[in-house]
C-alpha positions in Angstrom: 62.1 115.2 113.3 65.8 114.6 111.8 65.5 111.0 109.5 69.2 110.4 108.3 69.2 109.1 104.7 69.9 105.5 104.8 68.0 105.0 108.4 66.0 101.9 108.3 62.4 101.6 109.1 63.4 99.4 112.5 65.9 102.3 113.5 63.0 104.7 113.0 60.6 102.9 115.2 63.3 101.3 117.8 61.6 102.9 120.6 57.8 103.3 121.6 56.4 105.9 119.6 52.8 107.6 120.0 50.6 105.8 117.3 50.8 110.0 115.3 54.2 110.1 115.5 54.9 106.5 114.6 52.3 107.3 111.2 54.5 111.0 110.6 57.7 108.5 110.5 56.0 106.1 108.4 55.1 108.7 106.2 58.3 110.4 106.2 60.2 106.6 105.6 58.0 106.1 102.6 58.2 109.4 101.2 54.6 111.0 101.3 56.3 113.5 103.5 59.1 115.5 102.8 62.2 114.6 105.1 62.4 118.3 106.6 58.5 118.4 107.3 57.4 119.4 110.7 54.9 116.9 112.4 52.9 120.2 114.1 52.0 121.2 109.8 50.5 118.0 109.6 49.6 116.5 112.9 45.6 116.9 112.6 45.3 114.7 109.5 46.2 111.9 112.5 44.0 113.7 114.9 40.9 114.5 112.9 38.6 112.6 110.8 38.6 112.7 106.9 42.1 112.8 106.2 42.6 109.3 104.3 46.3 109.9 104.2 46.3 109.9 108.1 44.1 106.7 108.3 45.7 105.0 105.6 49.6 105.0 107.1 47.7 104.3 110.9 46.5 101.3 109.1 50.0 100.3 107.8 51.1 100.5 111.2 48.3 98.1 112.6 48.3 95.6 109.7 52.2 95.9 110.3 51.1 94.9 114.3 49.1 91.9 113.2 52.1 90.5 111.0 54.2 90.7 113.9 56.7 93.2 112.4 55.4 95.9 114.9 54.4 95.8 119.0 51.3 97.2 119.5 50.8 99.3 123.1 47.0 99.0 122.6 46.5 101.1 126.4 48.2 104.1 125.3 48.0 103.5 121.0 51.8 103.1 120.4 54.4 101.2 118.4 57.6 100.0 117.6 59.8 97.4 116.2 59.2 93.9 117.0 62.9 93.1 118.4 62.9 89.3 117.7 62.5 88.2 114.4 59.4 87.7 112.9 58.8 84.0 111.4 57.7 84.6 107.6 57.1 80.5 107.3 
């Protein structure tokens, strides 16, 4: 995964992304990961239990869902940018 410096979050997740991959991006958007890391080094902490840093930017993504900032796909567990604008009143 190639993130361009500068990208915003709602580039990132424009398109449906796997609830994993969508977490990796997250992580790679806020910095936990570095921006040349390869999803397959890291892809269990998504996959297996006990890896807080996994859960943790899943829960991001799903509290991100419930504000309406993200669509949740909750059949097949994936995300991505909420297109119309979210109404912060």
């Amino acid at each position: 995964m190639k993130v361009e410096d500068g990208m915003e979050l709602k580039e990132i997740l424009a398109d449906w992304r796997d609830y994993d991959d969508a977490a990796f991006r997250l992580g790679v958007f806020l910095g936990v990961f570095p921006r040349d890391q390869k999803f397959s080094k890291v892809k269990r902490m998504f996959w297996m239990a006990g890896y807080p840093l996994g859960d943790m930017l899943v829960d991001i993504l799903d509290r991100m869902s419930e504000a309406g900032v993200l669509l949740k796909d909750e059949d097949d567990a994936r995300y991505k940018w909420n297109p119309a604008p979210t109404d912060l009143s």
